[in-house]
C-alpha positions as CSV (number, residue, x, y, z in Angstrom):
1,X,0.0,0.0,0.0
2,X,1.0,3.5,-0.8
3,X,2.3,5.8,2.1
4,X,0.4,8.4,0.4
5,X,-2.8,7.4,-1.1
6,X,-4.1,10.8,-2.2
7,X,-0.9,11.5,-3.8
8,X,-0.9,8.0,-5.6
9,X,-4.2,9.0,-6.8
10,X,-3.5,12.5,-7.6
11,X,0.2,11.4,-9.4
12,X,-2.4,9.0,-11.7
13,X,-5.2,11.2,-12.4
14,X,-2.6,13.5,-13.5
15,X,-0.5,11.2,-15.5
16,X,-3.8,9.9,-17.3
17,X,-3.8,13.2,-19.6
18,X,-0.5,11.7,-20.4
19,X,-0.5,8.7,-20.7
20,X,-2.9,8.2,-23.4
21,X,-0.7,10.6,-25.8
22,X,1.5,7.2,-26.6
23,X,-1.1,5.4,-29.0
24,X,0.7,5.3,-32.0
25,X,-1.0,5.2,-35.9
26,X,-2.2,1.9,-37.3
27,X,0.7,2.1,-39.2
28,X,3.4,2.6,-36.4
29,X,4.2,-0.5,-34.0
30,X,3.4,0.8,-30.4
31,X,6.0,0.8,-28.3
32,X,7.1,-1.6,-26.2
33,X,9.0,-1.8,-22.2
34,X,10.5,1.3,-20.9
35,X,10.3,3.1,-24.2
36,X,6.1,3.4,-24.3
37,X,6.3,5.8,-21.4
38,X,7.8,8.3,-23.6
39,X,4.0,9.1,-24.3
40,X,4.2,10.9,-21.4
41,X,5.9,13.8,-23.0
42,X,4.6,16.9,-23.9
43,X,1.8,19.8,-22.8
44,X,-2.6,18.7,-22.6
45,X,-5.4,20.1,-21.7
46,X,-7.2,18.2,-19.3
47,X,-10.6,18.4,-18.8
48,X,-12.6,16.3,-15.4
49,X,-15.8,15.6,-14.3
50,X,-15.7,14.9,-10.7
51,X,-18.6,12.3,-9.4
52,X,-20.2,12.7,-5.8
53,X,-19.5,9.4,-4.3
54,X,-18.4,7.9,-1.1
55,X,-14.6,8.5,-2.4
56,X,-15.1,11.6,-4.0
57,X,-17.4,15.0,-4.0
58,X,-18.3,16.5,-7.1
59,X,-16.4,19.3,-8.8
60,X,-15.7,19.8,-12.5
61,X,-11.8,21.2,-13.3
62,X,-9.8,21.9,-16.5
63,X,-6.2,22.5,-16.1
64,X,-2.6,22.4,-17.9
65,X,-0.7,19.1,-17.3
66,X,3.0,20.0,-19.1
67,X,5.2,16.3,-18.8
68,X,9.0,17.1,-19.2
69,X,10.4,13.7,-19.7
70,X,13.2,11.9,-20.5
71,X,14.9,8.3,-20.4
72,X,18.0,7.2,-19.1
73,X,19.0,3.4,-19.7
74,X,16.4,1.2,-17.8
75,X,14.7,4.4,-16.2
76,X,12.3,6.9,-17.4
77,X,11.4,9.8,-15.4
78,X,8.5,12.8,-15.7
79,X,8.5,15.8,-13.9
80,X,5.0,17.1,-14.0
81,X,4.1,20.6,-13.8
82,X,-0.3,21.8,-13.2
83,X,-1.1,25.2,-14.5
84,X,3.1,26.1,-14.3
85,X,3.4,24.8,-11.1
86,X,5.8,22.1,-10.3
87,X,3.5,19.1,-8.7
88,X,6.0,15.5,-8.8
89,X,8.7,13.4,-10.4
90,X,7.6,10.5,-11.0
91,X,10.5,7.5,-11.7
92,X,9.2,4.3,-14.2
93,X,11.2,1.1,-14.4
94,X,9.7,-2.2,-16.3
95,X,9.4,-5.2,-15.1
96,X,9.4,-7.5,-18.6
97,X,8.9,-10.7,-17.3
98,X,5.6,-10.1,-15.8
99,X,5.1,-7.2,-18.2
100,X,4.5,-4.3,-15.6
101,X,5.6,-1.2,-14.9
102,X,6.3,0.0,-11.1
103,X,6.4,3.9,-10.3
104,X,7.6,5.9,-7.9
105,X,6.0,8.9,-6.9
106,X,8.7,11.7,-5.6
107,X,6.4,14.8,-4.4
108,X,9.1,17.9,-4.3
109,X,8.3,19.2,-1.2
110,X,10.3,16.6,0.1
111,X,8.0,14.4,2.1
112,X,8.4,10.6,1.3
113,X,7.7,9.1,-2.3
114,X,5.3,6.3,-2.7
115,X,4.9,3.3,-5.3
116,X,2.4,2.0,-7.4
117,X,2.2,0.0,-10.5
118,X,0.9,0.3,-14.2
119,X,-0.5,-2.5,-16.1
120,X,-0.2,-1.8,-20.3
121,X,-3.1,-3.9,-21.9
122,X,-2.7,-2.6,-25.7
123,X,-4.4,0.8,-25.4
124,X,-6.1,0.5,-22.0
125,X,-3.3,1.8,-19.2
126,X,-4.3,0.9,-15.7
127,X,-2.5,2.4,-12.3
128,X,-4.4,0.3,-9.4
129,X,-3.9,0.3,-5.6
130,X,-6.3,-0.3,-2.5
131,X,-6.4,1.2,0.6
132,X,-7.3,-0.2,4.1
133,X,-10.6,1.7,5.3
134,X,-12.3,1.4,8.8
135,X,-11.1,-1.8,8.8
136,X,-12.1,-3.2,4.9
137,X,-10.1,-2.9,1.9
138,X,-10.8,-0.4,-0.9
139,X,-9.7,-0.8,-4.4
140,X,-9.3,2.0,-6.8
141,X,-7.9,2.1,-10.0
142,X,-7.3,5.1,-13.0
143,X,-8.2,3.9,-16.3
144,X,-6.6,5.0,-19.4
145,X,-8.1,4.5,-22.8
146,X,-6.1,6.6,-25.6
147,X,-8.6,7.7,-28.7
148,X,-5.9,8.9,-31.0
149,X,-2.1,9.8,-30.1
150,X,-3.2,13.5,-29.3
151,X,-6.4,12.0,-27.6
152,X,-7.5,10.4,-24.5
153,X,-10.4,9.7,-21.9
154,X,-10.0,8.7,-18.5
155,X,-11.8,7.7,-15.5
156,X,-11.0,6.5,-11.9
157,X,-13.2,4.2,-9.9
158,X,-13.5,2.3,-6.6
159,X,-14.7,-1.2,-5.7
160,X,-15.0,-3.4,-2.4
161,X,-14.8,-6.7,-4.5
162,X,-12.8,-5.8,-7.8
163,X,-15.3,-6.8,-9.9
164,X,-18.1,-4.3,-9.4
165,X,-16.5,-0.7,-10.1
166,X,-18.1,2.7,-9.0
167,X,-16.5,5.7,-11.4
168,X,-15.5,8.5,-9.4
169,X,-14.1,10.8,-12.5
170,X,-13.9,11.2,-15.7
171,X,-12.1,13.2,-17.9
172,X,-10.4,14.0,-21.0
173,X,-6.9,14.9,-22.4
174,X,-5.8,16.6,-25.5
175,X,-2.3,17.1,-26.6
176,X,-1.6,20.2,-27.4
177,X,2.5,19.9,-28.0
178,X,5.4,17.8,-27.6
């Protein structure tokens, strides 16, 4: 489990707008390992819908998520900035034998980074985690779904069983330049 919950959700909600920037054309193999996070890069405009639910009050919220990225030999690393303002750096590495991704979330003010994990499933990106609540465990996941390489939706949910799943957002990211 996450030290920081919120922040793991926050760090995914957030990467979603990116995230979804890496589908590649029909004609362009997607890519694979370390090197698909490289979608990442890049400014969007995200736009969210916020659900009132047990996990989450409603709200709506546009904002500018701007992703400078880079790679550096079995790492890849984003440092995310909301509306101009630095938010986290968030470390990837890539587990190819079970085909996941772990991240660590890095917040700058200096308080301790968390983990969390990314499943690829072609062009559906999940980041799940559960929490322990009042004594029963909660899990939530952010969904990815990319439209178009410039073009993505998004929603996060929450479920007591992991097979019934209550959205708590939605939302949608357009790029708007590398």
């Amino acid at each position: 489990m996450p030290r920081h919950p919120r922040l793991l959700l926050a760090a995914a909600v957030i990467l979603s707008a990116s995230v979804h920037g890496s589908a590649q054309s029909p004609a362009a193999p997607a890519p694979t390992g370390i090197a698909a996070i490289e979608a990442y890069k890049g400014t969007w405009k995200v736009s969210s819908v916020t659900l009132d639910t047990p996990h989450s009050k409603a709200a709506k919220d546009e904002k500018t998520l701007r992703n400078d990225c880079w790679g550096s030999g079995a790492y890849y690393a984003c440092h995310q900035f909301v509306d101009g303002q630095s938010q986290v750096l968030i470390v990837y590495t890539y587990h190819q034998d079970r085909n996941l991704y772990t991240t660590y979330i890095i917040p700058q003010d200096g308080s301790p980074a968390s983990s969390g994990t990314l499943e690829i499933h072609g062009d559906t990106w999940i980041y799940p985690w559960e929490v322990k609540e009042n004594g029963s465990t909660v899990y939530y996941r952010v969904v990815n779904i990319f439209k178009s390489p410039t073009s993505i939706s998004y929603r996060s949910e929450f479920s007591t069983d992991k097979v019934t799943w209550t959205p708590t957002a939605t939302g949608n990211e357009v790029r708007v330049s590398e």
